[in-house]
N, CA, C and O atoms as a MOPAC input file, in Angstrom:
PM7 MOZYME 1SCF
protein

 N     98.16800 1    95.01600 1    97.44300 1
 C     98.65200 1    95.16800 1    98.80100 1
 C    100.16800 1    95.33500 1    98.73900 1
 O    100.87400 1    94.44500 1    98.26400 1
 N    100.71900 1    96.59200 1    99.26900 1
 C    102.01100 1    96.55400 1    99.68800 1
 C    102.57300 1    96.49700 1   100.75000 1
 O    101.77400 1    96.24300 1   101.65200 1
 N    103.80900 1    96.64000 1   101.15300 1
 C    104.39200 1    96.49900 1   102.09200 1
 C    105.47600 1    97.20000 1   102.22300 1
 O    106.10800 1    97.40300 1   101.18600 1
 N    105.93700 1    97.69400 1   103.33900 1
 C    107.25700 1    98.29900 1   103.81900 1
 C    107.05800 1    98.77200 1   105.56800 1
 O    106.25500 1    99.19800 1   106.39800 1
 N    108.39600 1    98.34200 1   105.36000 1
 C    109.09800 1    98.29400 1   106.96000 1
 C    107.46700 1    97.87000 1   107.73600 1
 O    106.77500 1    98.66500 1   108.37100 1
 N    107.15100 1    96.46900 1   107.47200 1
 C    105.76100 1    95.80800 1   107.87700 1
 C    104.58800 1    96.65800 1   108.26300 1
 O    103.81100 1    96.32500 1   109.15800 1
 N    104.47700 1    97.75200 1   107.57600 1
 C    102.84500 1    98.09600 1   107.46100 1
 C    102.61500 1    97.93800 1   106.16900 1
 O    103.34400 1    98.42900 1   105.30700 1
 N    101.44400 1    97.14600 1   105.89100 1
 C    100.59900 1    96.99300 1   104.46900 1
 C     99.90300 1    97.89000 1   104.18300 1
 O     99.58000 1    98.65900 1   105.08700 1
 N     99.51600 1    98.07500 1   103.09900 1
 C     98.91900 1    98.96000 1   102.51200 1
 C     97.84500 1    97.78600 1   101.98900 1
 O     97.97500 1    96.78500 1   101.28400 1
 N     96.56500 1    98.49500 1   102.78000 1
 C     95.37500 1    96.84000 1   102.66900 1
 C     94.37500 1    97.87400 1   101.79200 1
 O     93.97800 1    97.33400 1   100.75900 1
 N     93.99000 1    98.95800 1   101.94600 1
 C     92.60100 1    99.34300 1   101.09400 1
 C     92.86300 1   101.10500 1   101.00500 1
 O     93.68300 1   101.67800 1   101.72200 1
 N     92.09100 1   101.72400 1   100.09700 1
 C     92.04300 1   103.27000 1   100.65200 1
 C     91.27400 1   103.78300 1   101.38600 1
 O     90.24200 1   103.12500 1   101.51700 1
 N     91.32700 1   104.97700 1   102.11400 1
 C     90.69900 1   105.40300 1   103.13300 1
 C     89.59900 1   105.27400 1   102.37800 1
 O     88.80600 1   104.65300 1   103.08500 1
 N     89.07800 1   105.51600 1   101.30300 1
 C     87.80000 1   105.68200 1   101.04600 1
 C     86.52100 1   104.28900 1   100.84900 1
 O     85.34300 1   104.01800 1   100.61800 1
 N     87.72400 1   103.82200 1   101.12100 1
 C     86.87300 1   102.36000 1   101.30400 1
 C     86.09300 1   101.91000 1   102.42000 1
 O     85.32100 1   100.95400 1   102.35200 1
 N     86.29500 1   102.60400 1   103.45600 1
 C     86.37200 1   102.47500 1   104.63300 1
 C     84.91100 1   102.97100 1   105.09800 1
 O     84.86300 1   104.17300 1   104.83800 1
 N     83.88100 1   102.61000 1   105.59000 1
 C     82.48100 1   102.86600 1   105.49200 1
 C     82.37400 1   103.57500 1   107.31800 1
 O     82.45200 1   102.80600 1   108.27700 1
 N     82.20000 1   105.03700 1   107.49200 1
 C     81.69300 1   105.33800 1   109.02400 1
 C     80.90200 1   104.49400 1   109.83500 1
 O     79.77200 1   104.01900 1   109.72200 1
 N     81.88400 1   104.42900 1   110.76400 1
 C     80.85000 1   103.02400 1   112.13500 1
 C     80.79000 1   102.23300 1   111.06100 1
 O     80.11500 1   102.72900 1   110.15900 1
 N     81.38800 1   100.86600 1   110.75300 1
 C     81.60100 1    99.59200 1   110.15600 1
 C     82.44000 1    99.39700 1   110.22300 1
 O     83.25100 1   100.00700 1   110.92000 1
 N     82.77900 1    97.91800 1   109.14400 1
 C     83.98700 1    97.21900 1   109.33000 1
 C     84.27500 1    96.53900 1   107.60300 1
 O     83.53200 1    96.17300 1   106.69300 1
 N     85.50500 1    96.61600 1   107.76700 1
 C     85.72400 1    95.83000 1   106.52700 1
 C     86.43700 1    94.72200 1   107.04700 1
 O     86.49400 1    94.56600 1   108.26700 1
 N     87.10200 1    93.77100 1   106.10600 1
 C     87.95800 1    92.70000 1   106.20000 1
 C     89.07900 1    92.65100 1   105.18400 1
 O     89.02100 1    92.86900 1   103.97400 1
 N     90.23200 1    92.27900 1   106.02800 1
 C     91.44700 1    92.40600 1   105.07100 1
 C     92.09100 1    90.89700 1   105.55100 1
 O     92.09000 1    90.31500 1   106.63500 1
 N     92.65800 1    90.54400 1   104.16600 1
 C     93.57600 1    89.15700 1   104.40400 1
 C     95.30800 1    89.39500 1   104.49200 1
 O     95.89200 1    89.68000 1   103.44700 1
 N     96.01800 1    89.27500 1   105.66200 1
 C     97.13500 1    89.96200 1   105.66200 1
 C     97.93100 1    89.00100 1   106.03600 1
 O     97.55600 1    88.39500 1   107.04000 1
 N     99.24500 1    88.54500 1   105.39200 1
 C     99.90200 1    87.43800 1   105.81700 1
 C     98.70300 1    85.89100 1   105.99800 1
 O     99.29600 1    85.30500 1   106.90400 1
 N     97.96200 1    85.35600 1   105.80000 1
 C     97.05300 1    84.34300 1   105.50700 1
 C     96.42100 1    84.59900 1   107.04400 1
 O     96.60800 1    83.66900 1   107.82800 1
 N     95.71700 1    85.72700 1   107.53100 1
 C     95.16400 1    86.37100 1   108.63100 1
 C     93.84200 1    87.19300 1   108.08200 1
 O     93.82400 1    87.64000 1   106.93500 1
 N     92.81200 1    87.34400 1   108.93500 1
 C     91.95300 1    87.84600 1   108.59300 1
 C     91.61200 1    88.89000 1   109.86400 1
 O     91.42200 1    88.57300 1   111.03800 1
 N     91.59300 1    90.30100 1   109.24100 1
 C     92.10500 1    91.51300 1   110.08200 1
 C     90.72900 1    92.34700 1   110.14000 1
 O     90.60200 1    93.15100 1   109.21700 1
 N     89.82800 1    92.29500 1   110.94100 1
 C     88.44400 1    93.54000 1   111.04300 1
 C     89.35700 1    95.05100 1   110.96400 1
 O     90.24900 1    95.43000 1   111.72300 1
 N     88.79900 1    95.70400 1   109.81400 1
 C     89.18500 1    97.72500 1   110.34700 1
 C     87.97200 1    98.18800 1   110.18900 1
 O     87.05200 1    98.23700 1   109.37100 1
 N     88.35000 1    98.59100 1   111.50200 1
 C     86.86900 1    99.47000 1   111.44700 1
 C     87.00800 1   101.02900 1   111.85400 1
 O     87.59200 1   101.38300 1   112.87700 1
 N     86.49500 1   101.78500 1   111.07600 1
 C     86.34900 1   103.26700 1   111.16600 1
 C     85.22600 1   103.90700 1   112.18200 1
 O     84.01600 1   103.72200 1   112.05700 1
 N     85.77700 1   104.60400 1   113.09400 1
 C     84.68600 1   105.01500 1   114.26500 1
 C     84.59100 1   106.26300 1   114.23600 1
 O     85.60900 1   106.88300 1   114.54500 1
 N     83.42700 1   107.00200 1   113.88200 1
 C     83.53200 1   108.71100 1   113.42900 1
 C     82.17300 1   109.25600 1   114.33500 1
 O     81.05200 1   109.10400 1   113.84900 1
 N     82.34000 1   109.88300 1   115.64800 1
 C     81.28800 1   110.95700 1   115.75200 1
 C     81.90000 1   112.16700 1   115.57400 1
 O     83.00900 1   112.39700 1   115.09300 1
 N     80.78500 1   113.18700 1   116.15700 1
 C     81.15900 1   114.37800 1   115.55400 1
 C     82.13500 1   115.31600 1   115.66300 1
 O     82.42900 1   116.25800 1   114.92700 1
 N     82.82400 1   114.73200 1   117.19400 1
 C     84.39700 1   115.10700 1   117.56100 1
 C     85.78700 1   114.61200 1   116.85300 1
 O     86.78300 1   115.23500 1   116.48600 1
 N     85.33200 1   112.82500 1   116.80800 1
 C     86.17900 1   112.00900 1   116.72400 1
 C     86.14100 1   111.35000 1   115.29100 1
 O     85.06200 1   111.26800 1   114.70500 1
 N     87.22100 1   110.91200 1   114.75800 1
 C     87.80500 1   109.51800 1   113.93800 1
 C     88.98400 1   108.51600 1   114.11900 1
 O     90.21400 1   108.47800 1   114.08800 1
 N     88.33100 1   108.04300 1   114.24400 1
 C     89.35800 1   106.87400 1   114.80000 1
 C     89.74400 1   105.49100 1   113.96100 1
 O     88.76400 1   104.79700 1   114.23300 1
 N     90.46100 1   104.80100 1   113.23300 1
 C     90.85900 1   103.52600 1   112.55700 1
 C     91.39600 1   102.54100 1   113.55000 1
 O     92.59800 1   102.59400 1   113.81200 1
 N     90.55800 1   101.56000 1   114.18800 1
 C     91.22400 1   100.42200 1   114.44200 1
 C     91.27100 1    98.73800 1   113.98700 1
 O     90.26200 1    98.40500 1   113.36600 1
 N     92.00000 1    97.94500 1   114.14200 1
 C     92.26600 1    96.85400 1   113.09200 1
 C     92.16300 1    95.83700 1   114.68200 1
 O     92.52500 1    96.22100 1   115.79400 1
 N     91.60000 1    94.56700 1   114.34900 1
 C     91.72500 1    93.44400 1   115.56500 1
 C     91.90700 1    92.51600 1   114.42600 1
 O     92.12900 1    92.76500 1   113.24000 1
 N     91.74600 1    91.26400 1   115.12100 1
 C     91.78600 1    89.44900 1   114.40700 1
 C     89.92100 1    89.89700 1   113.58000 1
 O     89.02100 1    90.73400 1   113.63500 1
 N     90.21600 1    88.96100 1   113.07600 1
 C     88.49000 1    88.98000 1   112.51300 1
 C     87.82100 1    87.77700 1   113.00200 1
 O     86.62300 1    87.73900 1   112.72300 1
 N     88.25600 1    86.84300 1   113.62000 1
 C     87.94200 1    85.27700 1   114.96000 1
 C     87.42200 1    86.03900 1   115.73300 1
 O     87.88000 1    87.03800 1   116.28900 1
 N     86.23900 1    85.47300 1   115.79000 1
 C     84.86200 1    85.90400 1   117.04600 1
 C     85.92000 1    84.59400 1   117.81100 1
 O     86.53900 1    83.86600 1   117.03500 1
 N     86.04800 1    84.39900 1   119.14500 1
 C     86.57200 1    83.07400 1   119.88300 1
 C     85.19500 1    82.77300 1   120.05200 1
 O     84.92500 1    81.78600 1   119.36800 1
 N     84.43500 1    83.10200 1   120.52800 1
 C     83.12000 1    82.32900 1   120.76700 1
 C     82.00700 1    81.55400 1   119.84300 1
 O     81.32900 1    80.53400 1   119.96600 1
 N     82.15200 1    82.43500 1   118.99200 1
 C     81.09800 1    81.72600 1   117.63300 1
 C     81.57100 1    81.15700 1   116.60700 1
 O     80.94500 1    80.86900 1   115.58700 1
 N     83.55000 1    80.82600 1   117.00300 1
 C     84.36500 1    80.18300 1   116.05200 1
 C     84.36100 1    80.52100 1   114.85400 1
 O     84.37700 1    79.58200 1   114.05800 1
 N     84.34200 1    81.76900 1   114.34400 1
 C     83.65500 1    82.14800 1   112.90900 1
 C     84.97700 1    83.40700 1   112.58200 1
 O     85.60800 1    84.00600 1   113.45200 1
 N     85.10400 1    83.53000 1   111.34400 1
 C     85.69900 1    84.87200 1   111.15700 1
 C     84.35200 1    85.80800 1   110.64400 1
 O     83.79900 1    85.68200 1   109.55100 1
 N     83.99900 1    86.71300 1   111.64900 1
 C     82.78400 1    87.63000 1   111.52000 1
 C     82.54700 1    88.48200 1   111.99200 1
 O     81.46600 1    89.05800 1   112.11900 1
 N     84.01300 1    88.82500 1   112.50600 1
 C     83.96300 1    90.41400 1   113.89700 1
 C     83.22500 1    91.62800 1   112.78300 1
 O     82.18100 1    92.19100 1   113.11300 1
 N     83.83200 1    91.89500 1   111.61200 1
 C     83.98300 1    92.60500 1   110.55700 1
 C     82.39300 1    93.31100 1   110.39700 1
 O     81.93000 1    94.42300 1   110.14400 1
 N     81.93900 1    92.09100 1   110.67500 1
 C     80.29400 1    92.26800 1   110.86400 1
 C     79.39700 1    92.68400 1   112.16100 1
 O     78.16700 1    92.63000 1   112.15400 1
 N     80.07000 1    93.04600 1   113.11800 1
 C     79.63200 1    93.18700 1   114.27600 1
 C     79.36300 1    94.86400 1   114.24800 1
 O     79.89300 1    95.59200 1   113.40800 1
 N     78.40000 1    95.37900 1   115.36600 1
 C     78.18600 1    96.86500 1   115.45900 1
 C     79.13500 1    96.96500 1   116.72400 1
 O     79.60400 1    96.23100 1   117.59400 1
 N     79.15500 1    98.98000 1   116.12700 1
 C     80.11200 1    99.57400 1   116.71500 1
 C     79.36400 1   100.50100 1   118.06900 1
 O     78.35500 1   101.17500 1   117.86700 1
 N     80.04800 1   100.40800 1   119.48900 1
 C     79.39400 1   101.70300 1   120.02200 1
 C     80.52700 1   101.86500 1   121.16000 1
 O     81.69900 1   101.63800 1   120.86200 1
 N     80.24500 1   102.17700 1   122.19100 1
 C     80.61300 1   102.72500 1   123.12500 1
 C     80.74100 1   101.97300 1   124.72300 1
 O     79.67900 1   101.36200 1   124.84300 1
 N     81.39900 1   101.80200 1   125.72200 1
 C     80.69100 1   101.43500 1   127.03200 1
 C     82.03900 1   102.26700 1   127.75500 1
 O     83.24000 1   102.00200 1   127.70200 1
 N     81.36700 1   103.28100 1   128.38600 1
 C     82.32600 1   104.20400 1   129.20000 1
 C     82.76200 1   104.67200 1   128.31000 1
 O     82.15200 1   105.14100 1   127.35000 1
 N     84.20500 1   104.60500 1   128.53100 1
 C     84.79700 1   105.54700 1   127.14800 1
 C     86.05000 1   104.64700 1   126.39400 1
 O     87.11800 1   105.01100 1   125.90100 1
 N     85.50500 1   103.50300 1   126.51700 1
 C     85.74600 1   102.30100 1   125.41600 1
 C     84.91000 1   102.35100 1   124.14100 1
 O     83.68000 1   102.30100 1   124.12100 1
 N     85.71300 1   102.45500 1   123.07500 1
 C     84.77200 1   101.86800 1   122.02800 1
 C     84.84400 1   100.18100 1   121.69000 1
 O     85.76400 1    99.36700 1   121.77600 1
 N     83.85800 1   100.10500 1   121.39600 1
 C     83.90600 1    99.02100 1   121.02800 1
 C     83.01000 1    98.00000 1   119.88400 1
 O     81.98400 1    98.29500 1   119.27100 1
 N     83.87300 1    96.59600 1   119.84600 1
 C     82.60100 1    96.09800 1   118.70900 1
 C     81.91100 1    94.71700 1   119.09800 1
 O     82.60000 1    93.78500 1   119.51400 1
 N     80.61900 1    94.61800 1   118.96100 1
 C     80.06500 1    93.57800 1   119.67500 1
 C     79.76700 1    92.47500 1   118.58900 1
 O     79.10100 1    92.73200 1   117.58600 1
 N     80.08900 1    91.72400 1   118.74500 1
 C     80.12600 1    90.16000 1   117.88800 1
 C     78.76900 1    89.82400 1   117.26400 1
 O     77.78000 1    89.79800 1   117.99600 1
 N     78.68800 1    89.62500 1   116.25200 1
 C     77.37800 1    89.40700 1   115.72900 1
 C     76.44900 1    88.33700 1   116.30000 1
 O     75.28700 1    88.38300 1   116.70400 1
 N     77.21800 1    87.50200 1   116.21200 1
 C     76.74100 1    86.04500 1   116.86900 1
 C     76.43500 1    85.71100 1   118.26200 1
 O     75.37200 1    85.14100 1   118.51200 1
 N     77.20700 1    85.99000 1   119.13300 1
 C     76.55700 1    86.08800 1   120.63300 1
 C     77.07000 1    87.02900 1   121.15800 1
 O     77.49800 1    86.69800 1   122.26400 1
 N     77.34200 1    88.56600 1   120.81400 1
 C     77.23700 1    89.52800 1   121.04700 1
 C     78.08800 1    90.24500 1   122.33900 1
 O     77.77100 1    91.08300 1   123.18300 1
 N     79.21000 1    89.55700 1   122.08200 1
 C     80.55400 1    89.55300 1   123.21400 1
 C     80.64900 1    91.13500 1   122.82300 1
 O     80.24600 1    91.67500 1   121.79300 1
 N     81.12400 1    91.55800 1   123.64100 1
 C     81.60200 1    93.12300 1   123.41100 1
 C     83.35400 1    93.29100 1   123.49300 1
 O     84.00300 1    92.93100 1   124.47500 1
 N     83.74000 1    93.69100 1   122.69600 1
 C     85.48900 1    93.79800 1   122.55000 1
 C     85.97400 1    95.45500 1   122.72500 1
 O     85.34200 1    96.32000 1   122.11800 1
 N     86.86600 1    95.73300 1   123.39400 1
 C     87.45800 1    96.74200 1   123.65700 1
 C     88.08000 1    96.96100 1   121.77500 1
 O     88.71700 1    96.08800 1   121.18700 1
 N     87.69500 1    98.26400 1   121.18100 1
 C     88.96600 1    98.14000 1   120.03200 1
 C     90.29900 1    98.81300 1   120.23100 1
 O     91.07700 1    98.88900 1   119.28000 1
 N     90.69000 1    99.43800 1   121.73000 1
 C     92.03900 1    99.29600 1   121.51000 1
 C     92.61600 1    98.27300 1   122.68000 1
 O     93.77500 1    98.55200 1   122.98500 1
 N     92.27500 1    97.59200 1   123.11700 1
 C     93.13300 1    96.29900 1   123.56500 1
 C     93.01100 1    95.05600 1   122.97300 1
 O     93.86800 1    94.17900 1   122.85900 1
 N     91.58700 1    95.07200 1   122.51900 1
 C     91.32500 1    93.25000 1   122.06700 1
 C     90.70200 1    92.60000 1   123.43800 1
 O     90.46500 1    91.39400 1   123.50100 1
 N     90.49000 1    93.36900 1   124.37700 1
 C     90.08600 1    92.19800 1   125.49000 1
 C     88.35100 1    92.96400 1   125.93800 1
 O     87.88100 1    94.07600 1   126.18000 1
 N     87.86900 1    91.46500 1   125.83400 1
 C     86.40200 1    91.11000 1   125.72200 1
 C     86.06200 1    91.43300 1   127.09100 1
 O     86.63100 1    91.04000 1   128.11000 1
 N     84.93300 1    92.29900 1   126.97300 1
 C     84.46000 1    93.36500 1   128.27600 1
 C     83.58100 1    91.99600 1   129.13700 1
 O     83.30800 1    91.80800 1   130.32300 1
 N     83.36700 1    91.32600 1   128.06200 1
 C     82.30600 1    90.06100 1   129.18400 1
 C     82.75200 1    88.82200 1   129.81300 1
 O     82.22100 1    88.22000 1   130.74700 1
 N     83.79500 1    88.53500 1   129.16700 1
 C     84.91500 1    87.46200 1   129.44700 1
 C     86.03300 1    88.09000 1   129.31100 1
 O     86.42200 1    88.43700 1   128.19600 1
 N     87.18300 1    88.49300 1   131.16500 1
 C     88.56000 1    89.17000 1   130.64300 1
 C     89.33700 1    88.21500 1   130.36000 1
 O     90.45900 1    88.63900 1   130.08300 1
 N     89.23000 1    86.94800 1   130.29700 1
 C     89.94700 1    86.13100 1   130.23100 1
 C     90.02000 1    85.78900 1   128.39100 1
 O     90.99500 1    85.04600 1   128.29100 1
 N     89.66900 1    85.91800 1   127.54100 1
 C     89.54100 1    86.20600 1   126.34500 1
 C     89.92800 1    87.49400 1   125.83800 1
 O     89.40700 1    88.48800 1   126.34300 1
 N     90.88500 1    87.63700 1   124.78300 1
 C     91.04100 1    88.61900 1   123.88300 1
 C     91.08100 1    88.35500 1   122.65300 1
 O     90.98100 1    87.25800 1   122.10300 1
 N     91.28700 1    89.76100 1   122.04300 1
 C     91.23300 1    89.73100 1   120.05000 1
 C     92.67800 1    90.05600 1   120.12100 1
 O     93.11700 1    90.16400 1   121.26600 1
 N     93.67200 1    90.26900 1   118.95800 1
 C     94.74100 1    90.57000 1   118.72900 1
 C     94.38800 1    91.99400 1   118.09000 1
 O     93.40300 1    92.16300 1   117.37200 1
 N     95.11100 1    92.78900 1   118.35800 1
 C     94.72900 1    94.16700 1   118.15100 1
 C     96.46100 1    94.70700 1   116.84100 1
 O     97.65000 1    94.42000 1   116.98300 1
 N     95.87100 1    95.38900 1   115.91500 1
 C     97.03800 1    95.15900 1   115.17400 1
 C     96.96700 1    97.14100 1   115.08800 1
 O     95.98200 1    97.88000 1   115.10500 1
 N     98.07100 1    97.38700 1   115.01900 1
 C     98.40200 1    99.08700 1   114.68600 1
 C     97.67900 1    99.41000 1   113.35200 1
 O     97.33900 1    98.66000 1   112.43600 1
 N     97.54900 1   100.71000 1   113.51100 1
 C     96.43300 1   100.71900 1   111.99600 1
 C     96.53800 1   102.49300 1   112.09200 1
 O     96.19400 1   103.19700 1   113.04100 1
 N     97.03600 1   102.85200 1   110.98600 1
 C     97.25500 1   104.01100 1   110.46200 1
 C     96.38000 1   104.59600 1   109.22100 1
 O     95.96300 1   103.77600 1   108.40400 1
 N     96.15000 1   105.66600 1   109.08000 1
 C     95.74500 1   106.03400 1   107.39900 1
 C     97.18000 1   107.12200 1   106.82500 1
 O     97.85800 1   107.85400 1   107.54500 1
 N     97.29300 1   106.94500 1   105.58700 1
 C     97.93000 1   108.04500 1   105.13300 1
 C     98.15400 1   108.32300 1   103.69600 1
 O     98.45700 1   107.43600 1   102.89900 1
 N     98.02500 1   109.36500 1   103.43000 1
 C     98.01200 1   109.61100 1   102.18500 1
 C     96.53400 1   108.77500 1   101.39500 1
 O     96.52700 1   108.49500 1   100.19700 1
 N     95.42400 1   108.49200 1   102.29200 1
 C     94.80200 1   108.03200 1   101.82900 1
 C     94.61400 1   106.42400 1   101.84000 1
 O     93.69900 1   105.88900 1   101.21500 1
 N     95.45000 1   105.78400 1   102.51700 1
 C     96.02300 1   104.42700 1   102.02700 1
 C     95.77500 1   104.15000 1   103.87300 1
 O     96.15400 1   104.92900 1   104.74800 1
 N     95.20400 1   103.12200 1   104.04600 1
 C     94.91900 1   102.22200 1   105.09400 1
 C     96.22700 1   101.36800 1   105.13700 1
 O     96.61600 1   100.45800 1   104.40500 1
 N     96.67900 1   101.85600 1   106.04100 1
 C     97.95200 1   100.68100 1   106.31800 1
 C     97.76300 1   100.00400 1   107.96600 1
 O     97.59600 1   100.52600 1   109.06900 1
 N     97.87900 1    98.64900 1   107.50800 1
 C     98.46000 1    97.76800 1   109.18700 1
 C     99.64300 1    97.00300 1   109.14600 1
 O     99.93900 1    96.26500 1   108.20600 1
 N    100.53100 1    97.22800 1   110.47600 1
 C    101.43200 1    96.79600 1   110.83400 1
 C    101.49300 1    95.03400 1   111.51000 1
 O    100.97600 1    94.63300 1   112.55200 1
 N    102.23300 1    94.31700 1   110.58900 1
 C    102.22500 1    93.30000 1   111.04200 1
 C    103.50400 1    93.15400 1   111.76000 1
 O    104.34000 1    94.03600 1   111.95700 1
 N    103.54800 1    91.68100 1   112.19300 1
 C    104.51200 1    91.41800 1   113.10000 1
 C    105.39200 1    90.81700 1   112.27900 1
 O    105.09900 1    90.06900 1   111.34700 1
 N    107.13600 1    91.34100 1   112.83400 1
 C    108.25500 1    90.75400 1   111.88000 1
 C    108.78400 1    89.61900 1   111.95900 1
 O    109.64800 1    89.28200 1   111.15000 1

């Protein structure tokens, strides 16, 4: 894992599995990226990997789909649905994920942490 001007360099793009999630440990944090590909679109986004509800780090594991034209990922465990670009939980707004910037380049999965 590297670093500069606080984006890490956590995995390569090719690591990265269509509609899933991996898990990255960044600063002693545990970061869901998940790759969202239909046949128009690709998209990389990064949240917390803390379900708040099932107290677990296990977002990583949750499925990917759609509601309107939110994507999103629904919690394995009791099946909260999360916006992936805000972090805030479509079933409870009063709950969110931390949503972290998330780039690819050159092949290289990078997220931006906070300075």
């Amino acid at each position: 894992m590297t670093t500069q001007n606080n984006w890490v360099s956590v995995c390569s793009g090719t690591d990265l599995v269509d509609n899933s999630g991996v898990c990255a440990l960044i600063d002693g944090k545990e970061v869901a990226i998940f790759k969202f590909k239909s046949a128009n679109d690709e998209q990389v986004f990064a949240v917390s990997n803390w379900d708040p509800f099932g107290k677990a780090n296990v977002l990583y594991r949750g499925l990917l789909g759609s509601v309107d034209d939110a994507k999103v990922v629904i919690a394995p465990l009791y099946k909260q649905r999360y916006c992936l670009a805000t972090g805030t939980c479509l079933d409870d707004e009063s709950v969110s994920l931390t949503v972290y910037p998330v780039r690819i380049e050159q092949d290289n999965v990078l997220v931006q942490v906070a300075q």
